[in-house]
N, C-alpha and C positions, 0 to 999 in steps of 0.2 A: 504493500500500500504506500503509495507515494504522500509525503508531507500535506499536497494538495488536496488529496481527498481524507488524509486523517482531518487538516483541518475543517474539510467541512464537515466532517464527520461528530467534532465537536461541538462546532457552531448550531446543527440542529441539536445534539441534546441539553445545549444550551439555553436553545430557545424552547424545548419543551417542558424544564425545567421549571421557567421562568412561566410560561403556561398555569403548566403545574401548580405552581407559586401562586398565582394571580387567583387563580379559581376556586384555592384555598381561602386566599385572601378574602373572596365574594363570599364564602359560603359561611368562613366565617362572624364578618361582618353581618350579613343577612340572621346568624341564628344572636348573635347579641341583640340587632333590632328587634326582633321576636321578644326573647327575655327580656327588654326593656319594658317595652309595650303590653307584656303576660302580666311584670309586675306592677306597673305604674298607668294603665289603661292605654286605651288608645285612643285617639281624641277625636272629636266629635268635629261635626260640618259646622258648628256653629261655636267651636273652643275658641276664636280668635275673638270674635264679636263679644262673647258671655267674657271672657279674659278682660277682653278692654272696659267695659263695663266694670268689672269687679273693682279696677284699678282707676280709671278717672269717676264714678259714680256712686260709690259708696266707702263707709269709714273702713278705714283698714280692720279693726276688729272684728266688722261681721263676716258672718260667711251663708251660703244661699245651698250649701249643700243638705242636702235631707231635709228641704222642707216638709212638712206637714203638707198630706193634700186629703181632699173627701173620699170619701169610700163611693165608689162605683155604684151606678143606679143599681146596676144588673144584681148585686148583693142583696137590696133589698126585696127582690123575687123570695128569699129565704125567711123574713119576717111571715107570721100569722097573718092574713088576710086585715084584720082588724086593726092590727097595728101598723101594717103597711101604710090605710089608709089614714091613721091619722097621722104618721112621718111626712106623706105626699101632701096633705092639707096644713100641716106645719109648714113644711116648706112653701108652700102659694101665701099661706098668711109674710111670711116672712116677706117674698120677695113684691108682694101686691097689698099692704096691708091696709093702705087708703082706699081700697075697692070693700074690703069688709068691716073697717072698722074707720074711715077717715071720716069725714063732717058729712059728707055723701055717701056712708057704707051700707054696705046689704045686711050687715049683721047690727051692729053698732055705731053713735057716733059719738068714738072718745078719744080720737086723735086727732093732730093738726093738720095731715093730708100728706104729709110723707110716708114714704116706703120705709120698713125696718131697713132694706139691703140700700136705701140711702146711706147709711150710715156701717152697713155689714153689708158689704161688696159678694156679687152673686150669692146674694143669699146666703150670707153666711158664710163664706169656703173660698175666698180670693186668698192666697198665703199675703201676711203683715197688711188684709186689707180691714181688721178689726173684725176678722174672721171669731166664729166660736167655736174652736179646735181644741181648748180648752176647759170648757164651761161644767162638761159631763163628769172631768176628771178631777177637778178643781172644787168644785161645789159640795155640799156645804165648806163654805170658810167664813174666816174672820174677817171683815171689811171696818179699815178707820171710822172709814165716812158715817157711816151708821152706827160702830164700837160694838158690835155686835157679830155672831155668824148668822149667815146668809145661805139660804138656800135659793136655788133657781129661780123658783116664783119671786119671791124679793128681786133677785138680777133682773127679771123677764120687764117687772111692773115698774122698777127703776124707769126704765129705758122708755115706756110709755109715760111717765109719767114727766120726764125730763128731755130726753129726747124729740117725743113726740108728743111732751108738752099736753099730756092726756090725764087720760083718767086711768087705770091700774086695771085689768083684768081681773075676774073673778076666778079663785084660786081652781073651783072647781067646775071650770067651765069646758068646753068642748073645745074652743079656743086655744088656750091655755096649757090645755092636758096635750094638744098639737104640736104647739112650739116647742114642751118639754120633748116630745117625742119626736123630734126633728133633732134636737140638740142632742139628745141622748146618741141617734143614730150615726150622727157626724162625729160623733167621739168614741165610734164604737170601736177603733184599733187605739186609741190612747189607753195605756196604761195609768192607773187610779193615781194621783197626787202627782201625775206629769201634767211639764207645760212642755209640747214638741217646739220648738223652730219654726218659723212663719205663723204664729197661732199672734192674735189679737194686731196691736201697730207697733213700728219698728219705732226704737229708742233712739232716737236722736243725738248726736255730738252736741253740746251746746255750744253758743257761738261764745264770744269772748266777749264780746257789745252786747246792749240791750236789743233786742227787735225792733224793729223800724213801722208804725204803720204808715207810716207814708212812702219810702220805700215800697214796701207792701201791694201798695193800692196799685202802684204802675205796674206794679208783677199780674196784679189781677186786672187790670185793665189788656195789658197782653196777651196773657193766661186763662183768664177765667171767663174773664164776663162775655165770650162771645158763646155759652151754654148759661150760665146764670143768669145772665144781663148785669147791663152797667147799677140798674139799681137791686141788686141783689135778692132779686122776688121769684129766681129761674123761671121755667117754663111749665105752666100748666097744660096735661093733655084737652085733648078737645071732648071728652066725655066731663072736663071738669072734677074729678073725681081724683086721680092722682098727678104728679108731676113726673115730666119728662124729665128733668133738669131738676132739682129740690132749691129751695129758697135758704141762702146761706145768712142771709140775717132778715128783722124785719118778723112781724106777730105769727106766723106760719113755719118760723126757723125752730129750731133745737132753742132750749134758756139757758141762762147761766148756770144751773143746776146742772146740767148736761157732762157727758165727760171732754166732749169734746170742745167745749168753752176753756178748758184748758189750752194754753197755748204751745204746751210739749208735745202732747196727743194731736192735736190737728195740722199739724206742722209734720209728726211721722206720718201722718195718715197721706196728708197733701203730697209729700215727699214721692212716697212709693207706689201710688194712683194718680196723678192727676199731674196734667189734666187728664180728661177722659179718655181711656186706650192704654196709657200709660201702666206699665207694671213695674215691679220691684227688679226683671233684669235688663228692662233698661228705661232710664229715667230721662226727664228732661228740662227740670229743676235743680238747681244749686240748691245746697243744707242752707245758706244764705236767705236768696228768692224764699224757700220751704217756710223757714223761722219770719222771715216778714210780712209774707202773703196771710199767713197763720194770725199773724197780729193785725193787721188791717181786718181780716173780717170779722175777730174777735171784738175789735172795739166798735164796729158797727151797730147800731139798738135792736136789740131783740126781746124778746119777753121774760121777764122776771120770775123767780120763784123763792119762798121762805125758804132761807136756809137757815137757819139760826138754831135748828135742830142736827145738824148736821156736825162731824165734825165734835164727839164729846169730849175726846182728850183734844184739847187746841193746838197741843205741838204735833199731833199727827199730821196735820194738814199738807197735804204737800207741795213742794219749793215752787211752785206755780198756780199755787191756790188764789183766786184774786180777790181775795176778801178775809179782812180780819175780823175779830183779832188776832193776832199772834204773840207768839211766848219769844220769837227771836227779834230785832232791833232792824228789820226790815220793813220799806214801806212798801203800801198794797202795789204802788206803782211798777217798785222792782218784784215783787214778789209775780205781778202779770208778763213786762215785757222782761226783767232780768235787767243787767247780766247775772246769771241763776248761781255763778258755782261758788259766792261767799255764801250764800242763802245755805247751799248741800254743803258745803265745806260745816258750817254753824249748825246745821241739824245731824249731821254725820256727832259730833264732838259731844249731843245732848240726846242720842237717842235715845235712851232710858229714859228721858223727861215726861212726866204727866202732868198737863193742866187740865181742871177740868173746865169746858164750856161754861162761861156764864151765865148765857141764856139757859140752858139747860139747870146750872147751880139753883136758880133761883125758881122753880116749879117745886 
């Protein structure tokens, strides 16, 4: 064999070699990507979008994995006949409740013409839309407000009676016993004394500044009022009977008794809904915009209610409670728009404190 052909001789097993090499190289790159992906998932059509959201749209502390969601209609095929019906009629009270119980209801007329799911998004089950994901698991408990524990019907008639600015259901009414059994149903994978992840509204960063309502107003001039209107009355349907749109302030609104007169709560609520379309993974408000739009429609006139029963330890009250008395050296002013964290820094230091109510002292 001449030098000539030894060396090509070598030159192809050089290059098969090198083949050899390379195909290694593929196959084993190829099984790492595998095992990455085996152990760390594999990402989704929409990981880029949901990513970016995570990171310019929400606080770094939370996280959106394992929210809470409803239990599937097709489940409740597996209820009693009887109780199916009254989970499916809980649920229409819920989502239509000014058609049976608003100033023009079929059943009753003890509410101001909103919808429960005005205020509890689909009916209850939108994740951090003040969903009741909760309520089955949770209930009976101890509530400040009242210094007392609470069962359901308490929660249920609360919400009518503040929210919707009504009159309270009758504990043992057909009504009533619907709601509970709509609640119950929705909470039927919670386990007893949990609260899951997306259940009620999302907790807000506080800002450093007080909220703004004026600020505010232009966010809901932008924002809002082209579904509520510029005078804050939204839109009534044309049977007259419920609202397209619900009335954010003004004698047909939620009162100050509400929870949502708070300016922490309607601020997460606003944040993570709204405007309309709007969800928790991707948003279209600044925590900014959220906190001052919250205060503009907060300080708008709406309908009054006694509270002077409420609230029997006075330091329970909480850092956005807009009405004293108070046990800490805060006025009503900060205690509504803030800035909120000397208020939680000063009740954090006294929470063992009991005052009791005065109004209450004095009966």
């Amino acid at each position: 064999m001449s030098k000539h052909d030894y060396g090509n001789k070598t030159d192809k097993i050089r290059s098969s070699l090198q083949m050899i090499m390379g195909l290694l190289g593929a196959v084993f790159l190829l099984m790492f990507t595998l095992i990455y992906f085996f152990i760390f998932g594999f990402p989704s059509s929409t990981s880029d979008e949901v990513g970016l959201v995570k990171k310019k749209y929400i606080q770094p502390d939370s996280n959106f994995v394992h929210l809470w969601n409803a239990p599937a209609d097709w489940r409740m095929m597996k209820l009693e006949p009887g109780e199916q019906e009254k989970v499916k009629y809980g649920r229409e009270l819920i989502a239509h409740t000014a058609d049976y119980l608003g100033p023009k209801g079929s059943i009753k007329h003890i509410s101001n013409g909103m919808n429960c799911q005005n205020c509890h998004l689909k009916a209850g089950t939108q994740p951090w839309g003040n969903n009741y994901a909760a309520v089955q698991a949770t209930y009976p408990k101890f509530r400040e407000r009242s210094g007392s524990k609470e069962n359901q019907i308490k929660r249920v008639n609360d919400c009518f009676q503040r929210s919707l600015n009504g009159i309270g259901l009758d504990s043992n009414s057909k009504e009533m016993e619907s709601i509970l059994a709509y609640m119950k149903w929705l909470g039927t994978d919670v386990p007893k004394k949990k609260t899951p992840r997306g259940s009620g509204i999302f907790k807000m960063k506080d800002l450093k500044r007080a909220c703004d309502p004026i600020l505010g107003k232009a966010v809901y001039e932008q924002k809002c009022q082209s579904c509520h209107q510029n005078n804050g009355q939204g839109v009534l349907a044309e049977n007259g009977k419920n609202y397209i749109y619900p009335p954010l302030w003004g004698k047909n609104s939620y009162n100050i008794g509400a929870g949502l007169f708070r300016i922490s709560n309607l601020a997460g609520y606003v944040k993570y809904n709204m405007p309309f379309g709007v969800t928790y993974e991707k948003t279209q408000l600044s925590d900014q915009d959220a906190w001052d739009v919250a205060a503009f429609i907060n300080s708008m006139p709406r309908p009054t209610k006694d509270l002077s029963k409420d609230w029997p330890n006075v330091a329970g009250k909480p850092f956005d409670h807009p009405f004293g008395p108070y046990v800490d050296p805060f006025s009503e002013s900060q205690h509504k728009f803030g800035p909120y964290k000397l208020i939680k820094e000063w009740k954090e230091k006294h929470k063992d404190l009991k005052v009791k109510n005065p109004s209450i002292a004095k009966l």
